[in-house]
mmCIF file of the N, C-alpha and C atoms, coordinates in Angstrom:
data_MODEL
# 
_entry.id   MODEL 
# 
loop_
_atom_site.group_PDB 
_atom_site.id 
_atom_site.type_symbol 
_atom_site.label_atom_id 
_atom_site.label_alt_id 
_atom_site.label_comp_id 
_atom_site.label_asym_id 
_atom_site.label_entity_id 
_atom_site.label_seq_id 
_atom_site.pdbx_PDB_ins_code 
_atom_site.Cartn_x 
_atom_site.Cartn_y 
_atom_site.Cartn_z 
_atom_site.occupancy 
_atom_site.B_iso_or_equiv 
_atom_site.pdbx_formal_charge 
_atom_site.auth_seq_id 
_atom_site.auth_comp_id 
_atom_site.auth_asym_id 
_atom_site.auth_atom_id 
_atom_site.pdbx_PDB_model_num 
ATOM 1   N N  . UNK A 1 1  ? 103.726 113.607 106.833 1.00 0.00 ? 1  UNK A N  1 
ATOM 2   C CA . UNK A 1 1  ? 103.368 113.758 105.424 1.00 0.00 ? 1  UNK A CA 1 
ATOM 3   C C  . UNK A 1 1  ? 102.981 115.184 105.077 1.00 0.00 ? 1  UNK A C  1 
ATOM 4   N N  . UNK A 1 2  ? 102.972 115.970 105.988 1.00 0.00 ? 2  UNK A N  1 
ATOM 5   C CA . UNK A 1 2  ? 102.290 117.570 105.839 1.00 0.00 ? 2  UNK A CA 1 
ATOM 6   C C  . UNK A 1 2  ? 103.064 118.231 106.989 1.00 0.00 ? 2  UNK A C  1 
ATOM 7   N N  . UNK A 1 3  ? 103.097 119.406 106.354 1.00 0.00 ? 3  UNK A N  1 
ATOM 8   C CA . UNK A 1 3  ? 103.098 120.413 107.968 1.00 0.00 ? 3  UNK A CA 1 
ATOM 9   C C  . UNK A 1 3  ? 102.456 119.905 108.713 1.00 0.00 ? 3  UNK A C  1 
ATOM 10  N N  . UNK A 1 4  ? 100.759 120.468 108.417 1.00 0.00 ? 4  UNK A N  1 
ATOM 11  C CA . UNK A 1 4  ? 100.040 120.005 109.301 1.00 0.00 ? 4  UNK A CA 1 
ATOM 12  C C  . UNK A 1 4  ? 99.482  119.130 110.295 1.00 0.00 ? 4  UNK A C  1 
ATOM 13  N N  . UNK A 1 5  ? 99.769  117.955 109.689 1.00 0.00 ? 5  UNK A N  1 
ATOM 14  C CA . UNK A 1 5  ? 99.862  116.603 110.393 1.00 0.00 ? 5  UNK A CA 1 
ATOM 15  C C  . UNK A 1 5  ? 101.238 117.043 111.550 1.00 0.00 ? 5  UNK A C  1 
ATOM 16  N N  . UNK A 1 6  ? 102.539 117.329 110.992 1.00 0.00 ? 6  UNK A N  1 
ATOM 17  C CA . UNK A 1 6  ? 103.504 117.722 112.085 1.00 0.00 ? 6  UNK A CA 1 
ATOM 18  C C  . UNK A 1 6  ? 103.106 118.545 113.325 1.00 0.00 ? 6  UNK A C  1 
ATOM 19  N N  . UNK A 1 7  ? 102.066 119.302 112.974 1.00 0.00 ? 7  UNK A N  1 
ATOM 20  C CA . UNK A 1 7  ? 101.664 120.140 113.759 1.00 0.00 ? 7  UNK A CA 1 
ATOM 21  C C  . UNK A 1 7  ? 100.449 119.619 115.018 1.00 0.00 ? 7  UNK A C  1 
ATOM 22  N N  . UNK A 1 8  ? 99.740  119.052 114.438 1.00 0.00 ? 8  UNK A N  1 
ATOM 23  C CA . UNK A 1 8  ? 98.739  118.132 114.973 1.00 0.00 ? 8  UNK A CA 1 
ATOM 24  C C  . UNK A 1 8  ? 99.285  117.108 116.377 1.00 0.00 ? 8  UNK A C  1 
ATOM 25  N N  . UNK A 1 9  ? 100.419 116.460 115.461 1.00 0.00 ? 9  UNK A N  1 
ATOM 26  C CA . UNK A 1 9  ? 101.132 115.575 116.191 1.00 0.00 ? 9  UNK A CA 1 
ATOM 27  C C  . UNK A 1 9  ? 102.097 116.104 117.799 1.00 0.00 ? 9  UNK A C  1 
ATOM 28  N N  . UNK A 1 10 ? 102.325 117.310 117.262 1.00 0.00 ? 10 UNK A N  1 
ATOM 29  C CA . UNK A 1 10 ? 103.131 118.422 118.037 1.00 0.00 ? 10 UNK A CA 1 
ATOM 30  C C  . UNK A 1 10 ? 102.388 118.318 119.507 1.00 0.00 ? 10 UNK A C  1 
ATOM 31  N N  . UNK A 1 11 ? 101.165 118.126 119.543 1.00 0.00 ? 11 UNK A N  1 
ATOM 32  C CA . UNK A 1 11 ? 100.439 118.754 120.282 1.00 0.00 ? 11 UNK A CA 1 
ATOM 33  C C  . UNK A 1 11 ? 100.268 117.450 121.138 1.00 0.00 ? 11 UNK A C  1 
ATOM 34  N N  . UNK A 1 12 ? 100.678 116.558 120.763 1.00 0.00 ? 12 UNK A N  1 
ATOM 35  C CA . UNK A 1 12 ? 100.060 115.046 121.663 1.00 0.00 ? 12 UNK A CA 1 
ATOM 36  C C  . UNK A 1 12 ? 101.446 114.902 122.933 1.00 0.00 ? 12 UNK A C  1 
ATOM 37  N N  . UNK A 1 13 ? 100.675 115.047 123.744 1.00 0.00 ? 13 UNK A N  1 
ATOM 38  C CA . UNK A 1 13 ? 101.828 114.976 125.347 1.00 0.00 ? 13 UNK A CA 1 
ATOM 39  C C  . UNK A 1 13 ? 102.944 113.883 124.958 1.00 0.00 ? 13 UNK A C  1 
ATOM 40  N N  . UNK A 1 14 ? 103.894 114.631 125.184 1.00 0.00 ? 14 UNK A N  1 
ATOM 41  C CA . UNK A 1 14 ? 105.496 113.294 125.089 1.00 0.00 ? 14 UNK A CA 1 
ATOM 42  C C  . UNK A 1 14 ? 105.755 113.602 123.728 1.00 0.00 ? 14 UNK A C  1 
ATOM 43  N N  . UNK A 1 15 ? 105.168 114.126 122.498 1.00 0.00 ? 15 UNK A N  1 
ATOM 44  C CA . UNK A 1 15 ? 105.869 113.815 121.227 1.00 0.00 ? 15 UNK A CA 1 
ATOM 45  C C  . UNK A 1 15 ? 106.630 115.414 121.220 1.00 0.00 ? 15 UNK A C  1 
ATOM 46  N N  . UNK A 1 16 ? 107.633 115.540 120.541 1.00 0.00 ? 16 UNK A N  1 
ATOM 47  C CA . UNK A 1 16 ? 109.234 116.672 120.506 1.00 0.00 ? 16 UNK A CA 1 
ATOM 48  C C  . UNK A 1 16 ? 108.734 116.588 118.933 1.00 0.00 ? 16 UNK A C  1 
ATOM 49  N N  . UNK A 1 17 ? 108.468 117.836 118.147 1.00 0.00 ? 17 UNK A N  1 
ATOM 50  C CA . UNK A 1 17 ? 108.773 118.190 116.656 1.00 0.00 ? 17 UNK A CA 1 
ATOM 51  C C  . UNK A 1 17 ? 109.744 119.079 116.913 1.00 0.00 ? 17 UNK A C  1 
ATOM 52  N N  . UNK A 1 18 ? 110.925 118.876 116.667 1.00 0.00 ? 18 UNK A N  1 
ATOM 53  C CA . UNK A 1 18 ? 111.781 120.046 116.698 1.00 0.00 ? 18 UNK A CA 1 
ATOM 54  C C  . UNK A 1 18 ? 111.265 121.144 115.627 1.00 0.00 ? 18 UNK A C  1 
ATOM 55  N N  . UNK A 1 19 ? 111.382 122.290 115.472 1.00 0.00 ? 19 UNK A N  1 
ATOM 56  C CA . UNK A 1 19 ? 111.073 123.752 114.897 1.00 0.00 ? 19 UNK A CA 1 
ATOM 57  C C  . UNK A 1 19 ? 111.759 123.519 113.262 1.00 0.00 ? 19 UNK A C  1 
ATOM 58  N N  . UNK A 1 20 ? 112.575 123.048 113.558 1.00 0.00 ? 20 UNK A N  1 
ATOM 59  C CA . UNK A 1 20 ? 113.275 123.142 112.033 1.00 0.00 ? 20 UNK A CA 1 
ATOM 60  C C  . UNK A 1 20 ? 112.854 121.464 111.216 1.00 0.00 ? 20 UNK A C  1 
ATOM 61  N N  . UNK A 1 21 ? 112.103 120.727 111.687 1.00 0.00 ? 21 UNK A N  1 
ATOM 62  C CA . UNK A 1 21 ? 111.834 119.548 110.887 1.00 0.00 ? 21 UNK A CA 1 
ATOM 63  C C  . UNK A 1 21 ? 109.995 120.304 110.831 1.00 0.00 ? 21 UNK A C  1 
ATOM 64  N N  . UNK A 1 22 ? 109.425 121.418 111.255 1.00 0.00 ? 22 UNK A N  1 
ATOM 65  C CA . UNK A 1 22 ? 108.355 121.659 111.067 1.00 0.00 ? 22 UNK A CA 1 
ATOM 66  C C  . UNK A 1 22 ? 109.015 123.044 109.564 1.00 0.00 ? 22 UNK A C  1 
ATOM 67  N N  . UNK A 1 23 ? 109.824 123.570 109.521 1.00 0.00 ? 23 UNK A N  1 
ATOM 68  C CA . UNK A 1 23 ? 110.624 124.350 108.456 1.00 0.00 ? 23 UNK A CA 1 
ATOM 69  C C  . UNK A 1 23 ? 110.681 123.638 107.241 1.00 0.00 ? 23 UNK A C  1 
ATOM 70  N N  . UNK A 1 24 ? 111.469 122.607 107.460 1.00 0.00 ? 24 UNK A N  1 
ATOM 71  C CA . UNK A 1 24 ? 111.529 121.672 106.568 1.00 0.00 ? 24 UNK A CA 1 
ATOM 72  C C  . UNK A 1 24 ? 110.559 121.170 105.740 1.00 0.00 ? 24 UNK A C  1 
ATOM 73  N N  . UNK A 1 25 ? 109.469 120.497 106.466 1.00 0.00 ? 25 UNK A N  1 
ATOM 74  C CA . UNK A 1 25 ? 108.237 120.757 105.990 1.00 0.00 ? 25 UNK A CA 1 
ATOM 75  C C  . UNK A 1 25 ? 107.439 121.710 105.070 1.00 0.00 ? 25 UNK A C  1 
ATOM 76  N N  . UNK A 1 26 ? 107.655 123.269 105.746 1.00 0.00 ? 26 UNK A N  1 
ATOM 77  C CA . UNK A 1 26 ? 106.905 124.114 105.080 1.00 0.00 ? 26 UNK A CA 1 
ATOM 78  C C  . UNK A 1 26 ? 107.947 124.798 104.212 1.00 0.00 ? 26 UNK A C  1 
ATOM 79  N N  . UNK A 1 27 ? 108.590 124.728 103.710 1.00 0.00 ? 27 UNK A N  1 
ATOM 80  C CA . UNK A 1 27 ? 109.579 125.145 102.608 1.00 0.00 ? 27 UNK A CA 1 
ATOM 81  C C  . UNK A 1 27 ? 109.860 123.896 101.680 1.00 0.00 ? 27 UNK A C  1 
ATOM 82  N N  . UNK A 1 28 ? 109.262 122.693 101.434 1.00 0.00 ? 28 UNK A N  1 
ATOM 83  C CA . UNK A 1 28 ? 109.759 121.864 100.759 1.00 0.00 ? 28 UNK A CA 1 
ATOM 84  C C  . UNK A 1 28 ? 108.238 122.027 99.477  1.00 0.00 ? 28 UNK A C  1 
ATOM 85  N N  . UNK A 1 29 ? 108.877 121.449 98.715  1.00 0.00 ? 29 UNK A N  1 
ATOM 86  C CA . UNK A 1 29 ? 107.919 121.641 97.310  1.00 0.00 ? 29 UNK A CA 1 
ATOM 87  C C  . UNK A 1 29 ? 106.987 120.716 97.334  1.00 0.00 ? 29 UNK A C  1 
ATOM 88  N N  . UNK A 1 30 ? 107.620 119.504 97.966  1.00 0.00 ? 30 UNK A N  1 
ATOM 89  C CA . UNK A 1 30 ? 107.400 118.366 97.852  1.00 0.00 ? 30 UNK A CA 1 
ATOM 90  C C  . UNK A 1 30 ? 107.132 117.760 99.290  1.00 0.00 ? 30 UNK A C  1 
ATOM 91  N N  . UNK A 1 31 ? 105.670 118.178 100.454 1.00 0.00 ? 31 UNK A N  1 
ATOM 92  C CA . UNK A 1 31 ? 105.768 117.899 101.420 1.00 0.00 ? 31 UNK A CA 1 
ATOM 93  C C  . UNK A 1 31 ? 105.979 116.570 101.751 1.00 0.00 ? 31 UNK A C  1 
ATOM 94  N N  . UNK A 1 32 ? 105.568 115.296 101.228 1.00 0.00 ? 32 UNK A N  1 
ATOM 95  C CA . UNK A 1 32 ? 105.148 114.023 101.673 1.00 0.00 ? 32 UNK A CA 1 
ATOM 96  C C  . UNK A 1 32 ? 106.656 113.533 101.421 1.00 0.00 ? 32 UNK A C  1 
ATOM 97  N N  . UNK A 1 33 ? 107.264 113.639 100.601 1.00 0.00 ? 33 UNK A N  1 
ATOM 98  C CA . UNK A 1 33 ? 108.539 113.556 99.844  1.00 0.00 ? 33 UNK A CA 1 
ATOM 99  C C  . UNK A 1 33 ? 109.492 113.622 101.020 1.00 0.00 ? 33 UNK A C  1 
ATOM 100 N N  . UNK A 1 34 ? 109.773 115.268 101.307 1.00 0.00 ? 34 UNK A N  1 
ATOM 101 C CA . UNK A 1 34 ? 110.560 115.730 102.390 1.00 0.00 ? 34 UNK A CA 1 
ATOM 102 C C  . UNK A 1 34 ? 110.117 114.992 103.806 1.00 0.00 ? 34 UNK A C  1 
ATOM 103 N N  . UNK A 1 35 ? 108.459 113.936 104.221 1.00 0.00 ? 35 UNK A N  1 
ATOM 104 C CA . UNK A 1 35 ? 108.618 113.986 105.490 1.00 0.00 ? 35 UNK A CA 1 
ATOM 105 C C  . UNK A 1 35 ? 108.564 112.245 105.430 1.00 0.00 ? 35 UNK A C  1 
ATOM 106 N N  . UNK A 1 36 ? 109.072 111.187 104.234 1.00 0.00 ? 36 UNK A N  1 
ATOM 107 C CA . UNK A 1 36 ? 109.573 110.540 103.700 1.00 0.00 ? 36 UNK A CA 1 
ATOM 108 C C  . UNK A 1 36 ? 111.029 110.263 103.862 1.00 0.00 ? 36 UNK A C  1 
ATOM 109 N N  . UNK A 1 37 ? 111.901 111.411 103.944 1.00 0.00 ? 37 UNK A N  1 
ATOM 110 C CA . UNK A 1 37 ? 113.534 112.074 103.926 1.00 0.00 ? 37 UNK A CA 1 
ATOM 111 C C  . UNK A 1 37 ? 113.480 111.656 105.388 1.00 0.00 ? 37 UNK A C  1 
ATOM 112 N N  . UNK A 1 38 ? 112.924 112.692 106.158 1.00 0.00 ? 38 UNK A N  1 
ATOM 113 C CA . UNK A 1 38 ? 112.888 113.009 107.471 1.00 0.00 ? 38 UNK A CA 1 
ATOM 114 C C  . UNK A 1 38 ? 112.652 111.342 108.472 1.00 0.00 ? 38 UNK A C  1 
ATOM 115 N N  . UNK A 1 39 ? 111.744 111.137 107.810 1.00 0.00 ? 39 UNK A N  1 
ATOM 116 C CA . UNK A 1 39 ? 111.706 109.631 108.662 1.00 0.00 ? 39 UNK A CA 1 
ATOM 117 C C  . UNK A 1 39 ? 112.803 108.505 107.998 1.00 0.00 ? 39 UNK A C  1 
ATOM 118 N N  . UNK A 1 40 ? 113.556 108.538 106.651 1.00 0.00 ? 40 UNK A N  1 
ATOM 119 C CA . UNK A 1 40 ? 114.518 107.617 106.663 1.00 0.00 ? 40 UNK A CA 1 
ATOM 120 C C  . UNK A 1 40 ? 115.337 108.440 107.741 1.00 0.00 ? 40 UNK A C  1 
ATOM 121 N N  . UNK A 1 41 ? 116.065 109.495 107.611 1.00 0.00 ? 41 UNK A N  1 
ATOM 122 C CA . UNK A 1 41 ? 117.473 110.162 108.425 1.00 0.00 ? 41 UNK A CA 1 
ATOM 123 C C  . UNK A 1 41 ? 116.806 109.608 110.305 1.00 0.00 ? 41 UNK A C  1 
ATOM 124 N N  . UNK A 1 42 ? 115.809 109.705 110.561 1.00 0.00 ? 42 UNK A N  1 
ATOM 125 C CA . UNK A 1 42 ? 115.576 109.584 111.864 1.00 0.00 ? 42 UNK A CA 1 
ATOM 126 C C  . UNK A 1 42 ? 115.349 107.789 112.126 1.00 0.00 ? 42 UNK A C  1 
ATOM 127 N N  . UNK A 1 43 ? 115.184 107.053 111.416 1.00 0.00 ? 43 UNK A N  1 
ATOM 128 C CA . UNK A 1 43 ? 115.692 105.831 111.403 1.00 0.00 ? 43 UNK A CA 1 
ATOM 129 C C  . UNK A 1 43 ? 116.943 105.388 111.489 1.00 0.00 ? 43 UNK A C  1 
ATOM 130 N N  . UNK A 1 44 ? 117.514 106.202 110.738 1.00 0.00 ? 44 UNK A N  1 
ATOM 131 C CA . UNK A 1 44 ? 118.862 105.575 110.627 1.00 0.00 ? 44 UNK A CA 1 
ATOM 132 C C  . UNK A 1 44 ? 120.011 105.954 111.839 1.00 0.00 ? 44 UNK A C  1 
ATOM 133 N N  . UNK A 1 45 ? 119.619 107.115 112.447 1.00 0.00 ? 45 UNK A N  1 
ATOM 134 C CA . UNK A 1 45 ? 120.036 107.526 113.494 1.00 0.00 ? 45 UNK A CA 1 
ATOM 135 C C  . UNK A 1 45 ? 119.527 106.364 114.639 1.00 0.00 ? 45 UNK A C  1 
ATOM 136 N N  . UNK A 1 46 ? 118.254 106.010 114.366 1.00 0.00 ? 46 UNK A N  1 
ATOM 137 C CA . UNK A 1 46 ? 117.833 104.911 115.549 1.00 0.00 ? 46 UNK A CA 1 
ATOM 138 C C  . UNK A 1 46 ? 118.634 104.102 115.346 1.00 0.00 ? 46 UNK A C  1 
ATOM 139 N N  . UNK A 1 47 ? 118.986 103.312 114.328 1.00 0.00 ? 47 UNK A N  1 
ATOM 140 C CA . UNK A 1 47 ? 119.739 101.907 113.891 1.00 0.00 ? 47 UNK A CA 1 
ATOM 141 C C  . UNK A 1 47 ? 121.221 102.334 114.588 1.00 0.00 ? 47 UNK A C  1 
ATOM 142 N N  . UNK A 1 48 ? 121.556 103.457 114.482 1.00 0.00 ? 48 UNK A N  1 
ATOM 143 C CA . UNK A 1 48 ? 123.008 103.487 115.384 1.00 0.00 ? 48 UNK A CA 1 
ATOM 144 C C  . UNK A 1 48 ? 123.031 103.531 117.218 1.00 0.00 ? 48 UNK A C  1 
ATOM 145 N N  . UNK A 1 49 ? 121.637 103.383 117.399 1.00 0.00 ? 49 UNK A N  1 
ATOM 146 C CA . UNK A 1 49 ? 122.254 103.864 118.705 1.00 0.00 ? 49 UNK A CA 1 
ATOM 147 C C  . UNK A 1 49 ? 121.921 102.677 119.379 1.00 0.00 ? 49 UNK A C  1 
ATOM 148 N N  . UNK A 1 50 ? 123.209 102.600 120.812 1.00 0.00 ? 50 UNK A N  1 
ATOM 149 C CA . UNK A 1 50 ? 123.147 101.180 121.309 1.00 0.00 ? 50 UNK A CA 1 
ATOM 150 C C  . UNK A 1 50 ? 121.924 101.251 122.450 1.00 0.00 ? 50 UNK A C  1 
ATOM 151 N N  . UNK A 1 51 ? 121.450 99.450  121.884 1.00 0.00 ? 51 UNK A N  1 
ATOM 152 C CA . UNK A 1 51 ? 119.694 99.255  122.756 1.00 0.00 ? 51 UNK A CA 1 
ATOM 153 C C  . UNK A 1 51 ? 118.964 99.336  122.185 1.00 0.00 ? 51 UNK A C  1 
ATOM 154 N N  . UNK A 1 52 ? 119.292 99.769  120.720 1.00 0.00 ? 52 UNK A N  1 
ATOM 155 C CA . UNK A 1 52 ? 117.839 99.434  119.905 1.00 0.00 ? 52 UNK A CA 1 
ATOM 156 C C  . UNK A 1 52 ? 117.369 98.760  119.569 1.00 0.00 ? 52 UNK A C  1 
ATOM 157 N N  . UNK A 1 53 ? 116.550 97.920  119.710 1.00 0.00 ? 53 UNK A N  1 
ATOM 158 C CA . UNK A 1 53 ? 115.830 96.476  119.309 1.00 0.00 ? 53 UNK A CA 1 
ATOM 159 C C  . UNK A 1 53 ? 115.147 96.614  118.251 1.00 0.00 ? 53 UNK A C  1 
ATOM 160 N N  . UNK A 1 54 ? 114.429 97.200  117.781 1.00 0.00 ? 54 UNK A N  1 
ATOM 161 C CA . UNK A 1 54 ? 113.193 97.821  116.803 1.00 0.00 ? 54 UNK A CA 1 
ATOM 162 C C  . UNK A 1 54 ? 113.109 98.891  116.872 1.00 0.00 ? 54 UNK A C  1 
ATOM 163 N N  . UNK A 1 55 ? 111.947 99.204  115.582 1.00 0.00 ? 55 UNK A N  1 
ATOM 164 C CA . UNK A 1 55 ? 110.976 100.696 115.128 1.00 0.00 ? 55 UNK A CA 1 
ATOM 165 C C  . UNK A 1 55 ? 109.910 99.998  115.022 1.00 0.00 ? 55 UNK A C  1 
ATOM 166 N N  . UNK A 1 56 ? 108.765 101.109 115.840 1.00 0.00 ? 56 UNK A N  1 
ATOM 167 C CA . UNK A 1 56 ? 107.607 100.911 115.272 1.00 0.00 ? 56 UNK A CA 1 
ATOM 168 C C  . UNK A 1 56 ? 107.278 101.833 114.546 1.00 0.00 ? 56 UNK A C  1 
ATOM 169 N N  . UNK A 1 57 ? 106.374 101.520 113.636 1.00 0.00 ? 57 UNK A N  1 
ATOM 170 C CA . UNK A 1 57 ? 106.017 102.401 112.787 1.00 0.00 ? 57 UNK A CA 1 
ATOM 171 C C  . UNK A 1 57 ? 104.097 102.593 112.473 1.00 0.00 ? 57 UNK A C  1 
ATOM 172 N N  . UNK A 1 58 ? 104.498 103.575 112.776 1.00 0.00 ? 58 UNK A N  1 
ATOM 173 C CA . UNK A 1 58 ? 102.854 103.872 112.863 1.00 0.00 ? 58 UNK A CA 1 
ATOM 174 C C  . UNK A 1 58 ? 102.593 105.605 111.810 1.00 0.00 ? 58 UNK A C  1 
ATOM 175 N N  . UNK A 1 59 ? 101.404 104.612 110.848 1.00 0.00 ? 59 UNK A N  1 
ATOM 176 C CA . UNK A 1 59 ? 101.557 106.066 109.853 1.00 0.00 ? 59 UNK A CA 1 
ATOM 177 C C  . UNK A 1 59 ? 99.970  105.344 109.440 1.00 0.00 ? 59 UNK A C  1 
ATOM 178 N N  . UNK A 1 60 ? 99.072  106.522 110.728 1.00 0.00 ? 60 UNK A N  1 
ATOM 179 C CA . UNK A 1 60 ? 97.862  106.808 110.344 1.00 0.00 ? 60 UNK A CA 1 
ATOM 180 C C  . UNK A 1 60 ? 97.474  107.179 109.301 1.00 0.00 ? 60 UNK A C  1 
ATOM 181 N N  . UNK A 1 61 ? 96.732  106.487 108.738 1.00 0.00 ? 61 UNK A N  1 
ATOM 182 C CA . UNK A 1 61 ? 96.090  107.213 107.690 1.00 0.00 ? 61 UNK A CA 1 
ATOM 183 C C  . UNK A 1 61 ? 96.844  107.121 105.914 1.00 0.00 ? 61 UNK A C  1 
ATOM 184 N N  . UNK A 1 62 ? 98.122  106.500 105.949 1.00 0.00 ? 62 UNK A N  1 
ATOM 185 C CA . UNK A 1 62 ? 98.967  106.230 105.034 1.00 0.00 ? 62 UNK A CA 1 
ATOM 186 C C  . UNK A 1 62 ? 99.971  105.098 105.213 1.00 0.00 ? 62 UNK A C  1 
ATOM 187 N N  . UNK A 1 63 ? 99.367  103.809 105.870 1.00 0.00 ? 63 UNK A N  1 
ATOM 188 C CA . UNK A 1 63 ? 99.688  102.505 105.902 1.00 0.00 ? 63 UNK A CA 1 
ATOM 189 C C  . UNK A 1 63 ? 100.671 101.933 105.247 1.00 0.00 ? 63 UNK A C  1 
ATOM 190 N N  . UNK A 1 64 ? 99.656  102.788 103.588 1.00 0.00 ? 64 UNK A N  1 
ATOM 191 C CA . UNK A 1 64 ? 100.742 101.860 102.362 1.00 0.00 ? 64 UNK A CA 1 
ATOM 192 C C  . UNK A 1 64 ? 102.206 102.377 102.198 1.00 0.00 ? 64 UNK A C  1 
ATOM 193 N N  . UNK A 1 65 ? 103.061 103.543 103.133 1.00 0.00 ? 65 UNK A N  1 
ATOM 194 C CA . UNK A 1 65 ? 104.221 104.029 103.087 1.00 0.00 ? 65 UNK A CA 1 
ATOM 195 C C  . UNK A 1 65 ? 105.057 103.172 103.992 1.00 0.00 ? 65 UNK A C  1 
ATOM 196 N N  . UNK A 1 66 ? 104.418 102.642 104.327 1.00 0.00 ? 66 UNK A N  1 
ATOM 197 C CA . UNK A 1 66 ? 105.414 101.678 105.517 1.00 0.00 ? 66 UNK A CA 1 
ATOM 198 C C  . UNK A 1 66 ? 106.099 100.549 105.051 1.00 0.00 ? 66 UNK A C  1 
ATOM 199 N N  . UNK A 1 67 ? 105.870 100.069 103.980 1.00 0.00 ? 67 UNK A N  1 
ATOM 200 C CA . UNK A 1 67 ? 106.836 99.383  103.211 1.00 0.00 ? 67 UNK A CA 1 
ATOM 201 C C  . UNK A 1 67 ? 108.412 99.620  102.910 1.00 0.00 ? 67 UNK A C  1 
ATOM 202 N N  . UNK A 1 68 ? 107.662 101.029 101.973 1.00 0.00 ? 68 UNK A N  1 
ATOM 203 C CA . UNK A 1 68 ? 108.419 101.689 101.624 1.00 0.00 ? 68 UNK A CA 1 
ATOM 204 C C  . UNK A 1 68 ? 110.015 102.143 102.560 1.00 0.00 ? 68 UNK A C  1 
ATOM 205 N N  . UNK A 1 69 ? 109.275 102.902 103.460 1.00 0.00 ? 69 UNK A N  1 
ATOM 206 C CA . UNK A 1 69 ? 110.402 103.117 104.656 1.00 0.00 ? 69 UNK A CA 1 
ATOM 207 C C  . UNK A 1 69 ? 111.017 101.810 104.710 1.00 0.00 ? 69 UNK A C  1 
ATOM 208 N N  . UNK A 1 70 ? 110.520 100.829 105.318 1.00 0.00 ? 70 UNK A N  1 
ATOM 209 C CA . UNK A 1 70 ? 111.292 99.514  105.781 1.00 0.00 ? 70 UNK A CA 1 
ATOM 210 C C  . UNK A 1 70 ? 112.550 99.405  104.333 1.00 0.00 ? 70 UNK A C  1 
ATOM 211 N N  . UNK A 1 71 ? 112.050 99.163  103.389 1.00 0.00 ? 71 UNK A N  1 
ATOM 212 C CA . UNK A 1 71 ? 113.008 98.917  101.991 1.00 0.00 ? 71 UNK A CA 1 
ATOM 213 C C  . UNK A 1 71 ? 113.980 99.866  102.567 1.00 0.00 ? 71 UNK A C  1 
ATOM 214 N N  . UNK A 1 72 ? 113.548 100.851 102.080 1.00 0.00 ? 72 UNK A N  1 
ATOM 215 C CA . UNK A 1 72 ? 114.409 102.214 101.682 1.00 0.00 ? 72 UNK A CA 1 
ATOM 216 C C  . UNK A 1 72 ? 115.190 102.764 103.106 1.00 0.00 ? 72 UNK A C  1 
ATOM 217 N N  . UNK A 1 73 ? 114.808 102.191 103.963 1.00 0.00 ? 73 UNK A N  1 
ATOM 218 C CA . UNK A 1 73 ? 115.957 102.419 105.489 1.00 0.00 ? 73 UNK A CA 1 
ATOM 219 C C  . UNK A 1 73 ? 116.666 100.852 105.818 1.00 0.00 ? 73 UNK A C  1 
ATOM 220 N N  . UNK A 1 74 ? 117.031 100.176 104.922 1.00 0.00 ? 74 UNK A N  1 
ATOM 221 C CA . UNK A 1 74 ? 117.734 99.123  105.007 1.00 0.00 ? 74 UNK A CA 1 
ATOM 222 C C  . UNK A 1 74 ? 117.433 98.005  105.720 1.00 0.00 ? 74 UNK A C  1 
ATOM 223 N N  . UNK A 1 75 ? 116.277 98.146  106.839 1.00 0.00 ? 75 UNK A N  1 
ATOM 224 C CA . UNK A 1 75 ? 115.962 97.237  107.731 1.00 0.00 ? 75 UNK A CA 1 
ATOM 225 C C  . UNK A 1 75 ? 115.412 95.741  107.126 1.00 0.00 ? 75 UNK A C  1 
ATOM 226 N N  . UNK A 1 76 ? 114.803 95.366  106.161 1.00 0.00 ? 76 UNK A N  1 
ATOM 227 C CA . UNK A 1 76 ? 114.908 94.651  105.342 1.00 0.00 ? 76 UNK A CA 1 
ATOM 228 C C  . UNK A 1 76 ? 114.965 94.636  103.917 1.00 0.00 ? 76 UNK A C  1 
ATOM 229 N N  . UNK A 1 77 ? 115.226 93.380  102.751 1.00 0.00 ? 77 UNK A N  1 
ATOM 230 C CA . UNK A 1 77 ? 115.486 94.120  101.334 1.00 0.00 ? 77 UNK A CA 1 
ATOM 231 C C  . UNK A 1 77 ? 114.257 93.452  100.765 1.00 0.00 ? 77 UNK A C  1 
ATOM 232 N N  . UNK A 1 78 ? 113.937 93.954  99.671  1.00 0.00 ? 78 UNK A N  1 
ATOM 233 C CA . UNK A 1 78 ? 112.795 93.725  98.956  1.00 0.00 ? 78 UNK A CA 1 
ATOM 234 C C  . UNK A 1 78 ? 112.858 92.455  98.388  1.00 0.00 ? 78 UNK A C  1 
ATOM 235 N N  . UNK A 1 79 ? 113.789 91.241  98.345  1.00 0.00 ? 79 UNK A N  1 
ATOM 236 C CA . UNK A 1 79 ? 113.525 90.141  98.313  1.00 0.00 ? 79 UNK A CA 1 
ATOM 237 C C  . UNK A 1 79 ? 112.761 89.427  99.613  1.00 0.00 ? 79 UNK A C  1 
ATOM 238 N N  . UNK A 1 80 ? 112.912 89.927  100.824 1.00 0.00 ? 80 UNK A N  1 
ATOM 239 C CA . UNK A 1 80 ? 112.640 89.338  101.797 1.00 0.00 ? 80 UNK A CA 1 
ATOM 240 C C  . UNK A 1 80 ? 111.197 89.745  102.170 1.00 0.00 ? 80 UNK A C  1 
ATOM 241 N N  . UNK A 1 81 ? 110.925 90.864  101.366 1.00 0.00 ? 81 UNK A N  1 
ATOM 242 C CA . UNK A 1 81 ? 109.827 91.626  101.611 1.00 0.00 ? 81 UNK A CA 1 
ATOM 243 C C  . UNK A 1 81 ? 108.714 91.404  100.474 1.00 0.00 ? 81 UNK A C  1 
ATOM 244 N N  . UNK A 1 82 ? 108.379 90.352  100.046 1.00 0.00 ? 82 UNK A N  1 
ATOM 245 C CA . UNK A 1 82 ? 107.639 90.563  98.742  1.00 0.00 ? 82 UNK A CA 1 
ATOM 246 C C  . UNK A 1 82 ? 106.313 91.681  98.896  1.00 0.00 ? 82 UNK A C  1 
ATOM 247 N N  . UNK A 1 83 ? 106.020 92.944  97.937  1.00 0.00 ? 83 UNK A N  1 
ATOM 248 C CA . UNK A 1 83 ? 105.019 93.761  98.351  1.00 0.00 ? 83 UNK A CA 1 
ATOM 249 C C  . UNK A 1 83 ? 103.480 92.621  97.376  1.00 0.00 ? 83 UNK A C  1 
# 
């Protein structure tokens, strides 16, 4: 949702921010927006690859976006999902 949070996260053993999704971040007008973008495109890349069973989704501190993603990355539709 921030650079910063990207940055934070950067730092926890095993997690990869690539350099240019921390760019992305800090050049967008619209940080929460752009890291919104960033987690549909990196979903949807999960949904193609073979062995994927699930996503978890874990979004400290901003719970109520996790809907959202689910809708808006196809994994279920908002009939099935009443909010």
């Amino acid at each position: 949702r921030s650079l910063k949070a990207a940055q934070a996260m950067r730092k926890i053993p095993g997690i990869h921010i690539p350099d240019a999704i921390l760019q992305r971040l800090e050049n967008s007008k619209a940080p929460k927006e752009e890291g919104i973008q960033i987690a549909l495109e990196t979903i949807e890349q999960l949904k193609s690859m073979p062995g994927i069973k699930g996503i978890h989704f874990m979004a400290v501190g901003w719970e109520k976006i996790v809907p959202r993603l689910i809708i808006e990355s196809g994994l279920v539709t908002p009939a099935a999902h009443p909010a």
